[in-house]
N, C-alpha and C positions, 0 to 999 in steps of 0.2 A: 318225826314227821311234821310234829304241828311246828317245832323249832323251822322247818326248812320252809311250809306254809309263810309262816311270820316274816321271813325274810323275803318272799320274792314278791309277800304285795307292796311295800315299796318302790321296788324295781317295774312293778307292774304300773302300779300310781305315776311314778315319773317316765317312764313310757310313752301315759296317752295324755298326758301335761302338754310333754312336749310335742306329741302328736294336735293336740289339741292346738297349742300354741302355734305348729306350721299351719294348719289349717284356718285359724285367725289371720297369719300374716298375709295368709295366699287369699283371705277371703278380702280382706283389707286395700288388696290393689283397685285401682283405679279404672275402672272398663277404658278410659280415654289412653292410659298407659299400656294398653292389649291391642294384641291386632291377631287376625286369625287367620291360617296356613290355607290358600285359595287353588281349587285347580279349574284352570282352565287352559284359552290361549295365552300361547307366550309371545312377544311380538321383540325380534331384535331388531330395531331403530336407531335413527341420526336423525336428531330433535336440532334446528336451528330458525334463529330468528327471521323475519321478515317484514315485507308491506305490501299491501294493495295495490297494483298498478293495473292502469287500462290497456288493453292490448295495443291496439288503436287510440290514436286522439289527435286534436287539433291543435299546434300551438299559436297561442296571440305573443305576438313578438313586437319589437320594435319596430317605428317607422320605418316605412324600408330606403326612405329620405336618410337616414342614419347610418343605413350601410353602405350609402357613398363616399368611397376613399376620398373623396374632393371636401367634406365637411370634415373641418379639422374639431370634428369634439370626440376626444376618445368614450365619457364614461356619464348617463345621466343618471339623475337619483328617481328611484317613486317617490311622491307625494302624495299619492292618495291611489289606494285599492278597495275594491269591497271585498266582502266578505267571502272566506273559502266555502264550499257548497253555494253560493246565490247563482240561482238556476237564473239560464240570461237566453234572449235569442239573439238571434243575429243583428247587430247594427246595435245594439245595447252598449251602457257605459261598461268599463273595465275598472280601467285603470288612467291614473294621470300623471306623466312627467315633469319633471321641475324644468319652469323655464327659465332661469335664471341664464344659463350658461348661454342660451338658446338667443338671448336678450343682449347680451354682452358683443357676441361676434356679428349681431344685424346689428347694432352701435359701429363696434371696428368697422365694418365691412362698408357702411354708409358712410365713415368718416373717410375711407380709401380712394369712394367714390368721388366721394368732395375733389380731393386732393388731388387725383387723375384729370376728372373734369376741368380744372385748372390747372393742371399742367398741359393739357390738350390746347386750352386757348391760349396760353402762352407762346407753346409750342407752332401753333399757326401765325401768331404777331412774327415771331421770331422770322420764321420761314420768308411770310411775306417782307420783311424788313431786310433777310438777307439776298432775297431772289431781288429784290429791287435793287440794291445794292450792286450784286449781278449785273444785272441785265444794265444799268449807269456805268458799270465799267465798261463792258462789250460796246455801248456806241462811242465814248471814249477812244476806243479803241481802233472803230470804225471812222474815225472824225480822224485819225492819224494816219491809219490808210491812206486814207482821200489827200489828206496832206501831203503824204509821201509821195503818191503817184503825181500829182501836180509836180511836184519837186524836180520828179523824173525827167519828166514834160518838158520842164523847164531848165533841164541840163545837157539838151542835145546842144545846144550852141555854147557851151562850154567846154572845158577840157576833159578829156578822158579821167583826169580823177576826181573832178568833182561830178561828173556822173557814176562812177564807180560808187563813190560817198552815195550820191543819193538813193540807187539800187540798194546798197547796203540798210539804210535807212528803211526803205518801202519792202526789206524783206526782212528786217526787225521787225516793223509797225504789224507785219501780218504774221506772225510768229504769236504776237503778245496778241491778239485781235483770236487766234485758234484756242491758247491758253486760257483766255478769258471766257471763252465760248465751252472749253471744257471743264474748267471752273463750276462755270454756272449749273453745269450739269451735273458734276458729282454735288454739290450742293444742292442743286434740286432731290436727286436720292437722298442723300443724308436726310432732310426735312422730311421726303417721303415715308422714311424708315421708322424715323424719330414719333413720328403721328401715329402712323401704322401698330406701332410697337407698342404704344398709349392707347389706341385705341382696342385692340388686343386686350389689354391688362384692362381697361374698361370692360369689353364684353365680360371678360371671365370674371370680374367681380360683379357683374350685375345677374351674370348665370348664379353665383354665388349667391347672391341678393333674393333670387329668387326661390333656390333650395331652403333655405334659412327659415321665408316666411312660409314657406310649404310645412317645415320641417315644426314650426311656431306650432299651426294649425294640427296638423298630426298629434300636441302631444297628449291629447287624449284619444289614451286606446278605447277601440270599441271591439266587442267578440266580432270575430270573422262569421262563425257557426252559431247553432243553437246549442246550449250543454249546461253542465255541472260546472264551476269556475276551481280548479284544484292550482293552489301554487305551483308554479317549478319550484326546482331544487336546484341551490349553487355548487359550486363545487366541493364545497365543506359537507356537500348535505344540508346544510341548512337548509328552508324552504325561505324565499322570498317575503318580503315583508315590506311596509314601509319604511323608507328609510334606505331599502338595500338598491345596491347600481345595477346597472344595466349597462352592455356597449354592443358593439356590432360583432364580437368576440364570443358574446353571452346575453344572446338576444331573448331568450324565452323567457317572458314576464307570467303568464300562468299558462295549464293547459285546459284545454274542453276532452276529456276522457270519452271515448263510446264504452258504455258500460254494457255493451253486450257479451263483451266475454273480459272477464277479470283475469288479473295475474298476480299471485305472491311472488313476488321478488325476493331471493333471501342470498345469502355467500356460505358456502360449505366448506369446511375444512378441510386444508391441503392432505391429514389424517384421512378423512373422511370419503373425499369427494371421489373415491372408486369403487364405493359402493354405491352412489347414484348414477342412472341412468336415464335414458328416454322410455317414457311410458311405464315409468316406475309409479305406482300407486304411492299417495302420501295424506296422511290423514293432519289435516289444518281446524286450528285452534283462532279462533279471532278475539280479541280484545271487547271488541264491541259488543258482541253478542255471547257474555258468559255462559257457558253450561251447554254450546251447538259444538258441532263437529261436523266439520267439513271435508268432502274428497276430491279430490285433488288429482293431477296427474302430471308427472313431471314433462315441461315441453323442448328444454333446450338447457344445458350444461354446456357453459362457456370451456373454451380450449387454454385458455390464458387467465391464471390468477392473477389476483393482485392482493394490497394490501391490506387488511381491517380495522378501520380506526379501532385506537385503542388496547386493542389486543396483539400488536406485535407478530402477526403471521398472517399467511396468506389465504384469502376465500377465494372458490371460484362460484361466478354467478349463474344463479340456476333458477331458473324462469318455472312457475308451476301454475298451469291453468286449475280453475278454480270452480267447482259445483254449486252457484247461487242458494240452490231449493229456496228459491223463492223471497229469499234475504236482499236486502238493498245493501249492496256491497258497494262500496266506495273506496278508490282511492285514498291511500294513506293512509286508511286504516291499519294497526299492526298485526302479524299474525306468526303463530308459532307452529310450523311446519315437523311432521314426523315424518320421515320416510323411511317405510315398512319393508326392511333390507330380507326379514324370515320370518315366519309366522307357522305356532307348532301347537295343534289342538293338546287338550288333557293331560297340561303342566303343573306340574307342582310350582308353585310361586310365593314366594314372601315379598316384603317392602326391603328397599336396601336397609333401613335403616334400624332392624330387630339382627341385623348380620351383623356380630362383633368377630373379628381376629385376634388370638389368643394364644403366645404360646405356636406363634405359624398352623394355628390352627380357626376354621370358622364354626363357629357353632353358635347357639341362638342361647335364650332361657324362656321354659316352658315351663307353662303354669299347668299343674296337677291336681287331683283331690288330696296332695298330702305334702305339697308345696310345688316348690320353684324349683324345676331339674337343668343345671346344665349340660347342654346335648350338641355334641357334636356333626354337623352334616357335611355333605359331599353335592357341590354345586354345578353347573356347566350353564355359563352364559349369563350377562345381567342388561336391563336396558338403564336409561337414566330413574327409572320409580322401580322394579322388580329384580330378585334375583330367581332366576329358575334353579328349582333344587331336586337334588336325584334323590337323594337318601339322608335319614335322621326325622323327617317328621314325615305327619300325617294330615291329609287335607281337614282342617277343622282344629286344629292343634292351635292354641290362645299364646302366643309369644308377647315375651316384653320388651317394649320398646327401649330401656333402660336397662343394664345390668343389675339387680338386687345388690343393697351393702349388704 
């Protein structure tokens, strides 16, 4: 008996050794490397990006001198903008265009002018030099008439062919006398034409002349309205800058937002986007303001995707008005949109990231009063932070974020 004594308290000893020793290693974990089995709501969501936009707004745009097809400038640069937010009222500065280009073609356009204006006076020397010219042939012409008929006159007491001759003659002389007369007259048109036609290209560079210095004058923008001064955006997305162009193609230099009602603007994935709808609740994360939560309500889902920079596939755009409480919400600001596809009280929930796959199996590691157990669960459903779990743990159960070596 005391022989079998003697034997089992070693067994007994290294037993609570190494009892002892799980209990050390489990004690030894890090509270920051734990996380604890939570019940509550379970929310299945589609989390995507967005921005602030005004529902309404005002755009300042280019001179509207500039969207005349008649001003040959396709594209001006800014030069000088003020600052995005500088609250402005109406008639305030903006923004200011380069006038360089603006400068160049009232140069051309005055040098046109030159060059018309004097071909106009030319143009009248010429006339008047060939209408005189004219009109000295026509009495010419008339002076041979008069000639002929005396001739005539003068050939009754002659023989029949030298009256014959002089008829002949007195109805040459007025043949060339009509000629001449009609002469003069297409040549009077032609001159007409010629002037006309200068004069013409006069008007319309002096109408030009006149857009030009309008178009000068314009090029600083001033707010139309009173507002917030927010960039447009190009077609890149980019927002507008100094430096960046401007044409009658892509007239919006910035907007004046009405910040009465806001909108997140975001693109949902072509995956995605049948699960949102109109008057779908959506809970909004802003940038600006860490640690608020916003609600939100879906207003319109476009029918037509399109492309997503960057990522290779298609979003459609989905407009979501936006619950201020009281926040100065602003255009541009970025915002991270949830929309709340089901929502299921008195869930069992972990973090995804205590859920390893093992063996095609998922299961967690839970810390114990006698170590670290791995335990197998049975899931249904996860959003991008939680997974919902049916079976394997217990609300209040310390999971390790890490697998145990």
């Amino acid at each position: 008996m005391k022989r079998k004594i003697l034997f089992l308290i070693p067994v007994v000893l290294l037993i609570l050794i190494y009892a002892g020793y799980k209990v050390f290693l489990t004690d030894t974990i890090a509270k920051e490397e734990l996380v604890e089995v939570v019940k509550g709501r379970f929310e299945y969501y589609v989390v995507s990006m967005g921005e602030l936009e005004a529902h309404e707004s005002t755009d300042i745009l280019i001179p509207d001198v500039l969207l005349d097809r008649t001003v040959r400038i396709r594209r001006l640069e800014i030069n000088d903008l003020v600052r995005e937010g500088t609250e402005v009222r109406k008639g305030d500065y903006v923004a200011t265009l380069d006038p360089s280009e603006v400068e160049d073609h009232i140069e051309s356009t005055r040098e046109a002018l030159d060059m018309l204006y004097a071909n106009l006076e030319n143009a009248k020397m010429d006339s008047s030099l060939n209408l005189t010219e004219a009109r000295d042939a026509i009495r010419r012409s008339r002076d041979d008439v008069m000639d002929a008929e005396i001739k005539v006159e003068q050939s009754v007491y002659e023989s029949k062919a030298v009256q014959r001759q002089a008829d002949i003659k007195l109805e040459m002389a007025k043949r060339s006398l009509e000629q001449k007369k009609r002469n003069y007259q297409q040549q009077q048109r032609k001159n007409e034409l010629s002037i006309r036609r200068i004069e013409d290209n006069i008007k319309q560079e002096e109408r030009q002349m006149e857009t030009l210095l309008q178009l000068k004058k314009d090029l600083i923008i001033k707010a139309p309205s009173a507002g917030v001064v927010v960039y447009a955006r190009e077609w890149d997305g980019e927002k507008r800058k100094v430096g960046s162009m401007v044409s009658r193609w892509d007239s919006r230099i910035a907007i004046l937002p009405d910040l009465s009602t806001i909108l997140s603007v975001t693109y949902v994935k072509e995956i995605d986007v049948t699960k949102v709808r109109e008057g779908m609740s959506v809970k909004i994360a802003i940038d600006a303001f860490p640690g608020q939560e916003f609600d939100g309500v879906v207003r319109n889902v476009a029918n037509i995707g399109q492309e997503i920079d960057g990522q290779f596939l298609n979003g459609f755009k989905v407009e979501i008005e936006v619950e201020p409480k009281d926040f100065d919400l602003l255009p541009g600001m970025t915002s991270t949109n949830r929309f709340i596809i089901q929502a299921i009280d008195d869930q069992l929930m972990v973090p995804r990231e205590v859920v390893f796959v093992e063996d095609n199996e998922q299961v967690v590691y839970k810390k114990t009063p006698l170590g670290v157990v791995r335990q197998e669960i049975q899931t249904d459903g996860e959003n991008e932070r939680m997974i919902r779990v049916m079976d394997g743990v217990s609300a209040g159960d310390r999971l390790l974020k890490h697998p145990p070596q």
